[in-house]
GUSE-225145 format. One record per residue: residue in one letter; x, z, y of N, C-alpha, C in turn. Coordinates in Angstrom, 3 decimals. Each point is the difference from the previous one (the first is absolute). Example, Ala and Ser with C-alpha at 12.3 -4.5 7.8 and 13.67 -1.06 7.14 Angstrom:
<node lomar="A" n_xx="13.190" n_zz="7.800" n_yy="-5.690" ca_xx="-0.890" ca_zz="0.000" ca_yy="1.190" c_xx="0.900" c_zz="0.000" c_yy="1.200"/>
<node lomar="S" n_xx="-0.350" n_zz="-0.720" n_yy="1.050" ca_xx="0.820" ca_zz="0.060" ca_yy="1.190" c_xx="-0.770" c_zz="0.730" c_yy="1.090"/>
This chain:
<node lomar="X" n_xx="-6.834" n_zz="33.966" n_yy="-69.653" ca_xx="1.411" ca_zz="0.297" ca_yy="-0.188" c_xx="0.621" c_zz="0.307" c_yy="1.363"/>
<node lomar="X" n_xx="0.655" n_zz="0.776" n_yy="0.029" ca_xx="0.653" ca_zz="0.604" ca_yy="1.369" c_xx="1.536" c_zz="-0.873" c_yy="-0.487"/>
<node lomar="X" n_xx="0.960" n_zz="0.243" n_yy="1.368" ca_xx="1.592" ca_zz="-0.592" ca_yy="-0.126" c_xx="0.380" c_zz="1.243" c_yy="1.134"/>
<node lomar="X" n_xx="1.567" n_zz="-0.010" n_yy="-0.146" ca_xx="0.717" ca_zz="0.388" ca_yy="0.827" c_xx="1.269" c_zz="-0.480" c_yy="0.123"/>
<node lomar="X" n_xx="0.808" n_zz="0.008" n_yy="0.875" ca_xx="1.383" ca_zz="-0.528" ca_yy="0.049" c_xx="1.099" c_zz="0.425" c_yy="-0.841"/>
<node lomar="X" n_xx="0.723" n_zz="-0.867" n_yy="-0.946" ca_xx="1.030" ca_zz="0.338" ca_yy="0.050" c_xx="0.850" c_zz="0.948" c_yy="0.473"/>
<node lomar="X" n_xx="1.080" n_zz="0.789" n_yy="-0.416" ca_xx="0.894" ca_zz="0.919" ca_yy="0.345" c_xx="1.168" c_zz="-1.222" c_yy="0.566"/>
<node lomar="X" n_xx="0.208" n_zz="-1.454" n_yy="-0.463" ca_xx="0.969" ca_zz="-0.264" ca_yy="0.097" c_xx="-0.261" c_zz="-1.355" c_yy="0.772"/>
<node lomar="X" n_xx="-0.884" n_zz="0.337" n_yy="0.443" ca_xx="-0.506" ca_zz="-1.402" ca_yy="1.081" c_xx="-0.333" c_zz="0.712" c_yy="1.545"/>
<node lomar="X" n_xx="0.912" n_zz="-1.095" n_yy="0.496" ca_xx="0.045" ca_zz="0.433" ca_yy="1.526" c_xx="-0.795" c_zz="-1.229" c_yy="0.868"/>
<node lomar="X" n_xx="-0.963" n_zz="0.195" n_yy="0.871" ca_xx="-0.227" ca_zz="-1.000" ca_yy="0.767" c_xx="-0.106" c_zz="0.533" c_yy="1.585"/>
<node lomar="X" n_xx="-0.264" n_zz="-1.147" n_yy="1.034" ca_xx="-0.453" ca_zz="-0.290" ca_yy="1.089" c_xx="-1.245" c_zz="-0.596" c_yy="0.308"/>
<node lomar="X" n_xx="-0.902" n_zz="0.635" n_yy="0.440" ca_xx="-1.203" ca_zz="-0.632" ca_yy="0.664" c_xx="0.115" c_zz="-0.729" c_yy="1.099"/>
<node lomar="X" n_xx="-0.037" n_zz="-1.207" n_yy="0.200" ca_xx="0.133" ca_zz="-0.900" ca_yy="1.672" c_xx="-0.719" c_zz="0.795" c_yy="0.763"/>
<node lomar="X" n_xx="-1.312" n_zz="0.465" n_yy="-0.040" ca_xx="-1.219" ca_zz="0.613" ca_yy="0.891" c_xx="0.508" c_zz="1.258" c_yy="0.817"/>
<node lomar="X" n_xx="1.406" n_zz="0.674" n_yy="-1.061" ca_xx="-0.223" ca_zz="1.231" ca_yy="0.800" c_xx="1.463" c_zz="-0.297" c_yy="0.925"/>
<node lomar="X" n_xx="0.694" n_zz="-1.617" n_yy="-0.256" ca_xx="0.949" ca_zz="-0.089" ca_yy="0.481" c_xx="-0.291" c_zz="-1.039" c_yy="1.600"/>
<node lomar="X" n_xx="-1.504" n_zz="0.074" n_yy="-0.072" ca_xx="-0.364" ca_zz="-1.688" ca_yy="0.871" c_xx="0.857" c_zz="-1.130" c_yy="-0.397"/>
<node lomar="X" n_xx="-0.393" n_zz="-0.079" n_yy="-1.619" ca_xx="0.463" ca_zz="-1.578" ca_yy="-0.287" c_xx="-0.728" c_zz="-0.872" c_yy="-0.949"/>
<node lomar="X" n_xx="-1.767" n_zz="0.964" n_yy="0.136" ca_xx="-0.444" ca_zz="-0.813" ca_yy="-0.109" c_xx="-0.541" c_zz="0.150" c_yy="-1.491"/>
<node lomar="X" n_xx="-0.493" n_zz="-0.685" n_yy="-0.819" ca_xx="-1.019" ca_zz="0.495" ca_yy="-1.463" c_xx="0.740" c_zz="-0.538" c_yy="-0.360"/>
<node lomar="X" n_xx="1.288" n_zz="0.635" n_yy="-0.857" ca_xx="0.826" ca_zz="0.023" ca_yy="-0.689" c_xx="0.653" c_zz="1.032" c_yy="-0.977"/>
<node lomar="X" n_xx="-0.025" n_zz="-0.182" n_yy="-1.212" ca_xx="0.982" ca_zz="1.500" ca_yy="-0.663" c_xx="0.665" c_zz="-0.320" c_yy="-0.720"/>
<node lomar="X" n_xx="1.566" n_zz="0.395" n_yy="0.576" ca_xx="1.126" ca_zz="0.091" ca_yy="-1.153" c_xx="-0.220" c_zz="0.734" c_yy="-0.985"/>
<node lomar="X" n_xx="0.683" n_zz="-0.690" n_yy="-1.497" ca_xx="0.138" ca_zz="1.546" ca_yy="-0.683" c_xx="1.233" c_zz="-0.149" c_yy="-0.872"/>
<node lomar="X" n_xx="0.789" n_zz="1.080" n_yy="-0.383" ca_xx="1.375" ca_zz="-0.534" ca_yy="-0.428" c_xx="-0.251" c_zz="0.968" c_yy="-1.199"/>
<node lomar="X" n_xx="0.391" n_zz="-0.394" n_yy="-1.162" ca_xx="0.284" ca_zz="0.549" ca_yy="-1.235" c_xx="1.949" c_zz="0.718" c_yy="0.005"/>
<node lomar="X" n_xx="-0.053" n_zz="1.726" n_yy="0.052" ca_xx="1.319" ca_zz="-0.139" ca_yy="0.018" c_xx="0.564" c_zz="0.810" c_yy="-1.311"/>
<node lomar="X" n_xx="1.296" n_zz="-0.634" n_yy="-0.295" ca_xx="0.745" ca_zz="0.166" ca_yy="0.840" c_xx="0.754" c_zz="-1.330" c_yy="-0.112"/>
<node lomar="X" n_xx="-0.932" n_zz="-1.120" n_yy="-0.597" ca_xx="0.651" ca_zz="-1.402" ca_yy="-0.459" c_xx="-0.493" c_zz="-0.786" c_yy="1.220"/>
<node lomar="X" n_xx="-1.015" n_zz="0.412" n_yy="1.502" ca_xx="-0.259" ca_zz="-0.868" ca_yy="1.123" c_xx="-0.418" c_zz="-1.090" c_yy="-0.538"/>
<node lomar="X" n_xx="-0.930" n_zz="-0.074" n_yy="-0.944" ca_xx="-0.841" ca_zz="-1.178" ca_yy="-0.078" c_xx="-0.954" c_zz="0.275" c_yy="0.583"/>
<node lomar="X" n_xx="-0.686" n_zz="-0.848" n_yy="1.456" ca_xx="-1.094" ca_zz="-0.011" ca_yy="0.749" c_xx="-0.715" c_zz="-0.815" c_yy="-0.072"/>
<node lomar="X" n_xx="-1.428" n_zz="0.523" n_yy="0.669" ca_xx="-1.257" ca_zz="-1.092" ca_yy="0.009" c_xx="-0.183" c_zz="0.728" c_yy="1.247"/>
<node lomar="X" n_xx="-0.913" n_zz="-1.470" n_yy="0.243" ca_xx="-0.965" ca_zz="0.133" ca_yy="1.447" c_xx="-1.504" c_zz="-0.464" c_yy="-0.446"/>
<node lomar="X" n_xx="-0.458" n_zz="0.810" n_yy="0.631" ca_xx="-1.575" ca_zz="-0.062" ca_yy="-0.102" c_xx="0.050" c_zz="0.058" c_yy="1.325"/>
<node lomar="X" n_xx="-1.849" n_zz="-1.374" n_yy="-0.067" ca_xx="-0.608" ca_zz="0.101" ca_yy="1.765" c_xx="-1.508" c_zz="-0.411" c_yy="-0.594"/>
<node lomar="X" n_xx="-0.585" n_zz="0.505" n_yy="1.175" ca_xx="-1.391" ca_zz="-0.495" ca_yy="-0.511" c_xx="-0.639" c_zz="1.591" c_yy="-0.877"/>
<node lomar="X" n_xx="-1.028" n_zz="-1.335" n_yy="-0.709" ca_xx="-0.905" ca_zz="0.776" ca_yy="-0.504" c_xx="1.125" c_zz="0.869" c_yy="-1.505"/>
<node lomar="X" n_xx="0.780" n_zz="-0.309" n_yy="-0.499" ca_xx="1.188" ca_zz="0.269" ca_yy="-0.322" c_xx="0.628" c_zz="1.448" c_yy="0.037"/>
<node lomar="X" n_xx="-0.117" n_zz="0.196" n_yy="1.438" ca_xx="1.370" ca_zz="1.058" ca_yy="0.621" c_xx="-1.493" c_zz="1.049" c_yy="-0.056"/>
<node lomar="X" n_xx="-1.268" n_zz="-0.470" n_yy="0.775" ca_xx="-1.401" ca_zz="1.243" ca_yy="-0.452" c_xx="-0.039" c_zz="0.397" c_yy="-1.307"/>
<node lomar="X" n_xx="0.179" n_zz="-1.093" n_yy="-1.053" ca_xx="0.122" ca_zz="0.635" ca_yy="-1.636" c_xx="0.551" c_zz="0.776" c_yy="0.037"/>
<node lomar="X" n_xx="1.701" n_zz="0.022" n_yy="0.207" ca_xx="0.535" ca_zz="0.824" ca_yy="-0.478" c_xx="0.097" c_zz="0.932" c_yy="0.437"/>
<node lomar="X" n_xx="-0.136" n_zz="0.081" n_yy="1.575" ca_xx="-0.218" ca_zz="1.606" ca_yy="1.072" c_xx="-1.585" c_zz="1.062" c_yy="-0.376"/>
<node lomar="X" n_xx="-0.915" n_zz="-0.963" n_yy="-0.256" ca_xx="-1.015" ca_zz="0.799" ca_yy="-0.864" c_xx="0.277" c_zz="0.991" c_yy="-1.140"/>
<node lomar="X" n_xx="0.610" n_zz="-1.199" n_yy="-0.798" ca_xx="0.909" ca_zz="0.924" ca_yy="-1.063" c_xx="0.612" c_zz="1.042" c_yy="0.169"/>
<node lomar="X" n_xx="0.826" n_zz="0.020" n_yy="1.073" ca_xx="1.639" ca_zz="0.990" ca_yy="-0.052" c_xx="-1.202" c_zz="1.350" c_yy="0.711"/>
<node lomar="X" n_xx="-1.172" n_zz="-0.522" n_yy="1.004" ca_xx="-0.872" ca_zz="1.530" ca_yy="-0.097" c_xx="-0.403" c_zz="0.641" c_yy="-0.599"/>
<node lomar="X" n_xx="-0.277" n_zz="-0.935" n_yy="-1.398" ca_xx="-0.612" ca_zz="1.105" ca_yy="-0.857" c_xx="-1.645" c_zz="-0.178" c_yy="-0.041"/>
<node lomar="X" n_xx="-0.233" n_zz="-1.295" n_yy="0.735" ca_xx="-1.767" ca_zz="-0.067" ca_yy="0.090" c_xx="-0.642" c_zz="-1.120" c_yy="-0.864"/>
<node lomar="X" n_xx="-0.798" n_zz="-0.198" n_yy="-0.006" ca_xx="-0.952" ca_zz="-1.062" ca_yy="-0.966" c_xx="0.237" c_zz="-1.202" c_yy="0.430"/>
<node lomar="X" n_xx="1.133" n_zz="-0.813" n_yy="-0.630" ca_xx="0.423" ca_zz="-1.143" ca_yy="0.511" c_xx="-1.253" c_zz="-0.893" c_yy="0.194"/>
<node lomar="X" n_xx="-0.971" n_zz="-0.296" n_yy="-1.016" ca_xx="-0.783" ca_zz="-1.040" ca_yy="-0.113" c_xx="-0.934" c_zz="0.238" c_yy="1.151"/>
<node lomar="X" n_xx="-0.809" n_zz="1.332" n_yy="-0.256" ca_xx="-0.240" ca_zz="-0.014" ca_yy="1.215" c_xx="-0.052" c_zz="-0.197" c_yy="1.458"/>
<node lomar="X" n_xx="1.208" n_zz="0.868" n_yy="0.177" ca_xx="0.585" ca_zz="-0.372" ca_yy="1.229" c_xx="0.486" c_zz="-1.481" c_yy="0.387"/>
<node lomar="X" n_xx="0.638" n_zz="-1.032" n_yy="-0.824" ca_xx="-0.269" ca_zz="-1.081" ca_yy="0.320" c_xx="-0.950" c_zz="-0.848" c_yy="0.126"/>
<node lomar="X" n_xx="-1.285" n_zz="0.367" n_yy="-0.877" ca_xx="-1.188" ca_zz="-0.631" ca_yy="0.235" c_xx="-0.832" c_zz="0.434" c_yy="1.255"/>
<node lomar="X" n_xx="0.720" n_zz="0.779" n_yy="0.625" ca_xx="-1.065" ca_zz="0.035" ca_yy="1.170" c_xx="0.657" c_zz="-0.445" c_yy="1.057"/>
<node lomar="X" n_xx="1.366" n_zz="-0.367" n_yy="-0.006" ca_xx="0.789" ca_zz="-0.209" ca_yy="0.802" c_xx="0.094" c_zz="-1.536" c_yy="0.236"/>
<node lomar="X" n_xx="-0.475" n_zz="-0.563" n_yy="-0.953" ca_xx="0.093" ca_zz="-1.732" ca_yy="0.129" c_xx="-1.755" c_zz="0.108" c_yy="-0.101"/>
<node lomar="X" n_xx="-1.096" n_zz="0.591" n_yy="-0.382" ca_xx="-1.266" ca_zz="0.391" ca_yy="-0.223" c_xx="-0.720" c_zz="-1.204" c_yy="-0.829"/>
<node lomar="X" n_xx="0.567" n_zz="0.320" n_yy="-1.389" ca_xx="-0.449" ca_zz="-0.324" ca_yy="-1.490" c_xx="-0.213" c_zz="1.096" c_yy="-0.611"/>
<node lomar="X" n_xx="-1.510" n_zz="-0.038" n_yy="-0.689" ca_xx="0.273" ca_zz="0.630" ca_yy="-1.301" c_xx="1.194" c_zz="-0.064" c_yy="-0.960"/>
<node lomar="X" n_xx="0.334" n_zz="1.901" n_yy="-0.226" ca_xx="0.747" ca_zz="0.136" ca_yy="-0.821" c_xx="0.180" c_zz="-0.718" c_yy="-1.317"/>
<node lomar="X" n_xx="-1.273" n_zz="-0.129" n_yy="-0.498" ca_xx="-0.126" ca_zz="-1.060" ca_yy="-1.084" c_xx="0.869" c_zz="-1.566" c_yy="-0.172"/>
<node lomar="X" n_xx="0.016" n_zz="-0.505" n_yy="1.380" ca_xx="0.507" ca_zz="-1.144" ca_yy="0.338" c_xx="1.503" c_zz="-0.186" c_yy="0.161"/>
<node lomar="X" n_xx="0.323" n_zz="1.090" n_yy="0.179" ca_xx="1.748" ca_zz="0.219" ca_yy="0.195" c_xx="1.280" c_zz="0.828" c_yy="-1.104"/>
<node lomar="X" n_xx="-1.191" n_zz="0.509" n_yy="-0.782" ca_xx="0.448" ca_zz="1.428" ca_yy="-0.767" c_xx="1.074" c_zz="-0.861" c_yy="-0.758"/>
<node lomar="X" n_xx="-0.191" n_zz="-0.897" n_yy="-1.119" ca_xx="0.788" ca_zz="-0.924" ca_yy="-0.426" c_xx="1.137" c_zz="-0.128" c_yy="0.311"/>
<node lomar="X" n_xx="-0.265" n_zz="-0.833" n_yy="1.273" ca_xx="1.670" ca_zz="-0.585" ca_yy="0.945" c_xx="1.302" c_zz="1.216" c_yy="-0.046"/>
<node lomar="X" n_xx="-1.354" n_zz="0.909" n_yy="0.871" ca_xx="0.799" ca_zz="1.442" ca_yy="0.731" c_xx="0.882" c_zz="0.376" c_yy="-1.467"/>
<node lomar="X" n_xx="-0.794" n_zz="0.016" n_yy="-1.259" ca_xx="0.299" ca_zz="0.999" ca_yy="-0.762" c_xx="1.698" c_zz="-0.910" c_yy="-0.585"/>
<node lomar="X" n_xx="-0.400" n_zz="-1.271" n_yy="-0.209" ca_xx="1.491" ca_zz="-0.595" ca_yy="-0.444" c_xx="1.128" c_zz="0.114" c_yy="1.338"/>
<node lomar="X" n_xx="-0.836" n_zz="-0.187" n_yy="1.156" ca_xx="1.801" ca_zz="0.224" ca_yy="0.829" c_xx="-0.058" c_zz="1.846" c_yy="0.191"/>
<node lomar="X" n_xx="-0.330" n_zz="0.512" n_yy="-0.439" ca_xx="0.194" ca_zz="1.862" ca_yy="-0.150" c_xx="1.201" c_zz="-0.114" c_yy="-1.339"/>
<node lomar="X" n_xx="-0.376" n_zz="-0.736" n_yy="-1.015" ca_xx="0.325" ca_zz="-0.342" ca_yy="-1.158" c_xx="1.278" c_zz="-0.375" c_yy="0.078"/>
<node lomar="X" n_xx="0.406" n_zz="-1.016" n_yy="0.856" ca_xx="1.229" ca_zz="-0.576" ca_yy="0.220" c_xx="0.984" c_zz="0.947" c_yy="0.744"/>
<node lomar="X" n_xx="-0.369" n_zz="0.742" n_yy="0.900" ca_xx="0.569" ca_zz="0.890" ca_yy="1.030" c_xx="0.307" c_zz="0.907" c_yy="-1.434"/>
<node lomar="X" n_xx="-0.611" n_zz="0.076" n_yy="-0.302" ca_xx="0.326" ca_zz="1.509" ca_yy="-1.397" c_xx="1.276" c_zz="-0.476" c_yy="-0.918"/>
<node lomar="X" n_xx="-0.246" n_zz="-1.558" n_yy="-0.244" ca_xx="0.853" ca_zz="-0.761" ca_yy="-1.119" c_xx="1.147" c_zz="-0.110" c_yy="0.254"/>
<node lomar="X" n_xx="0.262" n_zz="-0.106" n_yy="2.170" ca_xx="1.150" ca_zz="-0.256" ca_yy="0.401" c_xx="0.446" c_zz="1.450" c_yy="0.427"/>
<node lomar="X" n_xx="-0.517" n_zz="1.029" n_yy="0.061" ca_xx="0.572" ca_zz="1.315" ca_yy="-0.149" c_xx="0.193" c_zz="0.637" c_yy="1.536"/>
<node lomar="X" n_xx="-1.604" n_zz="-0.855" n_yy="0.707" ca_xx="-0.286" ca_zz="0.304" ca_yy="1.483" c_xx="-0.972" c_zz="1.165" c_yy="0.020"/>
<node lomar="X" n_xx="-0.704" n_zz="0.063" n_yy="-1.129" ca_xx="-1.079" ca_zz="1.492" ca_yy="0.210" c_xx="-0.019" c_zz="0.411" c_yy="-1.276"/>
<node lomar="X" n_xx="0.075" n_zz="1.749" n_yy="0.129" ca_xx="-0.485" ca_zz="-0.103" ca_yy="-1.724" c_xx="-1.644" c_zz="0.880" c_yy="-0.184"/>
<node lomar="X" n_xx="-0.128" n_zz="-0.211" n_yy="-1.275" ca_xx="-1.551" ca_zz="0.493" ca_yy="0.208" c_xx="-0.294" c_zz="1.112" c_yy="-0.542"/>
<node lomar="X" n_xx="-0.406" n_zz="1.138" n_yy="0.884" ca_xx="-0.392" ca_zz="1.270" ca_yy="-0.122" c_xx="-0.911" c_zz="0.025" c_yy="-1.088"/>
<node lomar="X" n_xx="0.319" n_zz="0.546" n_yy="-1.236" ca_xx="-1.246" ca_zz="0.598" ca_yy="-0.673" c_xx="-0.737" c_zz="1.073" c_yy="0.133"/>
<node lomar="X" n_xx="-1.397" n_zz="-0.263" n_yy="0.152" ca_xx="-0.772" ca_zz="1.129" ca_yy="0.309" c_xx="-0.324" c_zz="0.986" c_yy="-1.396"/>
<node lomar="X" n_xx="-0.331" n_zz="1.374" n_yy="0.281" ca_xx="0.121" ca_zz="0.506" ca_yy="-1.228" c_xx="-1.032" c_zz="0.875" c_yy="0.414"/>
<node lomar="X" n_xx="-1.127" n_zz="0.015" n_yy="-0.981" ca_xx="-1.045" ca_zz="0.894" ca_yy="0.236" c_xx="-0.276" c_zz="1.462" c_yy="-0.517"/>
<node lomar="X" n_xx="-0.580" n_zz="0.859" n_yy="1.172" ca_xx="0.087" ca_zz="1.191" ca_yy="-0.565" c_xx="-0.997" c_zz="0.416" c_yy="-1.015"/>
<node lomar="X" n_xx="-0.268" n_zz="0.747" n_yy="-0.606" ca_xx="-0.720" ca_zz="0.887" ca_yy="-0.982" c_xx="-0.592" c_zz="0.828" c_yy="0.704"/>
């Protein structure tokens, strides 16, 4: 499953601000925010690229995908529920 951002979610990365592994993200136009840090703020920046979350986190903490796919897949799940990523459907050609 691929994700991409919201149209109506704005955030800040600490990293590109030097403040550090941190990411705001604000739902607008009601400014309800979250902060993600950690292994967390990699979920969801994996996500907003567009790349193989599970993957890419399993090599990044270096577990089999098998071992993480689970976790990853319910907080992808939650980010979706709270209306932080939504999920691209892929559609195959003929």
């Amino acid at each position: 499953m691929r994700y991409r951002v919201p149209e109506n979610v704005a955030y800040i990365d600490g990293a590109d601000m030097e403040l550090g592994d941190v990411l705001l993200l604000t739902l607008l136009p009601h400014g309800q925010s979250v902060r993600l840090e950690g292994i967390g703020r990699q979920v969801w920046t994996t996500a907003a690229d567009g790349s193989d979350v599970v993957a890419g986190i399993a090599k990044m903490v270096g577990q089999p995908p098998d071992a993480i796919a689970s976790d990853v897949a319910a907080f992808l799940a939650d980010l979706v529920d709270r209306g932080l990523l939504t999920e691209v459907k892929e559609t195959r050609c003929r």
